[in-house]
N, C-alpha and C positions, 0 to 999 in steps of 0.2 A: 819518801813520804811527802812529796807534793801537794795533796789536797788535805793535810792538817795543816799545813802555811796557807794554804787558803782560807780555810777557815778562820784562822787565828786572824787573820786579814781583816776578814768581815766584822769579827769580832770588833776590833781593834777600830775601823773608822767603820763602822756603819750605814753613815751619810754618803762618805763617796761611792761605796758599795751601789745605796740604792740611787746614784745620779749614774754612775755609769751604768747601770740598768734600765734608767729613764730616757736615755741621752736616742736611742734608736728609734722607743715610740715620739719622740720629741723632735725627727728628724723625718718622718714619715708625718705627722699632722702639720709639720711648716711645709713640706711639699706637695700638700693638697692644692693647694691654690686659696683663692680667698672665698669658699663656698661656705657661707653661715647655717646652713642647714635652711633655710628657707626658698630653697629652688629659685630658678628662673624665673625674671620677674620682663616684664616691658612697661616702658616708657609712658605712665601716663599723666598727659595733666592738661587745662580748659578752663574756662572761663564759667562764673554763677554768676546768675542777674534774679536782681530780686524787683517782682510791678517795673520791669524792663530795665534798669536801673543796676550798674555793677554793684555786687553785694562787697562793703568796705572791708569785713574782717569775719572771720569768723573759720570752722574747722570742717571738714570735706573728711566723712568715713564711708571707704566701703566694707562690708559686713559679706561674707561667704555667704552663698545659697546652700554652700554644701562643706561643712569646714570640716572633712575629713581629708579634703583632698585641698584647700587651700587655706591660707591665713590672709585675715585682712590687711587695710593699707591705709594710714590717715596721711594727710595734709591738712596746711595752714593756707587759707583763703585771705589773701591781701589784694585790695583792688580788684576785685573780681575772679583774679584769676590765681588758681594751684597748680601742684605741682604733688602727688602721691609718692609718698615712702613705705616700705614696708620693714625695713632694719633700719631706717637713716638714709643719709645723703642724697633725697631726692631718687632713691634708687627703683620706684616704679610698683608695680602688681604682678600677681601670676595670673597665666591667661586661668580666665574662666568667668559665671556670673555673680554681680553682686547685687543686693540691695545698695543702696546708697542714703548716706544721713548728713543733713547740715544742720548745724548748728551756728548763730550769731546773739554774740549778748551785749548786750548794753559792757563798757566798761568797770570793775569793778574792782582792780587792784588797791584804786585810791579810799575806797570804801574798807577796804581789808586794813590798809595801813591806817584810817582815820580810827575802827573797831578796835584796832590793837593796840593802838595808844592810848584809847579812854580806858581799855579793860588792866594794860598792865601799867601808863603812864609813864612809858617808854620810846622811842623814835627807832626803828628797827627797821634797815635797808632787804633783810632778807625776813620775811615772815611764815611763820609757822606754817604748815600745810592744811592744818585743820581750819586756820583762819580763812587762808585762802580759799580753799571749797566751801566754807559758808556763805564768802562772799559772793563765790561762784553761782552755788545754786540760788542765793535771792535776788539774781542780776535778773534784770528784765530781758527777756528774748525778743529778739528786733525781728526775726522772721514766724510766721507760724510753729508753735511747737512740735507738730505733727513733723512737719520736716525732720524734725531731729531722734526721731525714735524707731527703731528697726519694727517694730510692733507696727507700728502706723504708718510707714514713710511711703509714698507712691514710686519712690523714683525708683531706676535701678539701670545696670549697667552692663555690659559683658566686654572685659579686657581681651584683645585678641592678641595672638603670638604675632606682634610688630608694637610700632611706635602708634598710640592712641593718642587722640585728642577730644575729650568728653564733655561736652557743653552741658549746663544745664537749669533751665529756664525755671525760678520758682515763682508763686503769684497767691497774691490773698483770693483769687477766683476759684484757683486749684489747688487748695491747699489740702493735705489730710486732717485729716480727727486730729484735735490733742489727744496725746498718749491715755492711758485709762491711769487715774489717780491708784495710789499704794493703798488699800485696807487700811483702816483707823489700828492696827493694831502694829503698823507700821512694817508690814509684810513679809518676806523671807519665811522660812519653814513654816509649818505649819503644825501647830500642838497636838498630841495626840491625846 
């Protein structure tokens, strides 16, 4: 009677039971390779000039045309020039087209830590999140807003399957609409 000592086995440590269980599909997903589920991506990254001028900081999104078949890509614009991630490490876009959105603001972290001092009367190196996005959204935008809005933005892009180099020129001449303001009722669903 064999499989009553099995049993009684299972019974008895349960845990190892279910890690030698585990141990095969655990051996099979480390030998995928390192594919995170977000495909193929290439190399892109380029210079922004804002009134001709490298634009100093600010963030570079592209937005899918078609986001069934892609996921978008941000970078960090320093000195003019990015570098696009789409999981991290500078790791690039999936070919196909985007819109494209900038955003640059005035600094505002020092504003966030001076709010949260007066409100809690505290000195705090790491600040609240909600602090920070207050601060975020009443930071002044040093480029046209319109740039930064998938709604309004002129620009746009198409990743090709190799290495990309994406410049792009923005200016108070050509700038878009600011985005369309939220409803006074402060937007989102809509009541029935």
């Amino acid at each position: 009677m064999p499989s009553l000592n099995v049993l009684a086995s299972v019974a008895r440590f349960p845990r190892l039971f279910l890690a030698v269980l585990a141990l095969p599909a655990l051996l099979v997903m480390t030998s995928c390779g390192t594919e995170d589920g977000f495909g193929k991506r290439y190399h892109v990254s380029g210079t922004v000039t804002y009134n001709s001028n490298p634009l100093e900081n600010g963030t570079i999104t592209f937005v899918p045309e078609d986001a069934t078949k892609n996921v978008g890509a941000t970078g960090t614009i320093t000195d003019g020039s990015y570098t696009l991630s789409t999981g991290g490490n500078d790791d690039g876009a999936q070919a196909g087209k985007y819109k494209v959105t900038i955003t640059s603001k005035e600094e505002y972290t020092s504003k966030a830590q001076a709010d949260f001092k007066k409100e809690s009367g505290k000195d705090n190196p790491k600040l609240p999140p909600h602090v920070v996005a207050k601060a975020q959204a009443a930071a002044k935008s040093l480029i046209p807003a319109g740039y930064g809005d998938p709604r309004t933005t002129t620009l746009t892009a198409e990743v090709k399957e190799q290495s990309n180099t994406l410049d792009f020129k923005l200016s108070d001449a050509e700038a878009p609409p600011d985005p369309p303001k939220g409803d006074a009722k402060g937007g989102g669903r809509r009541r029935r």
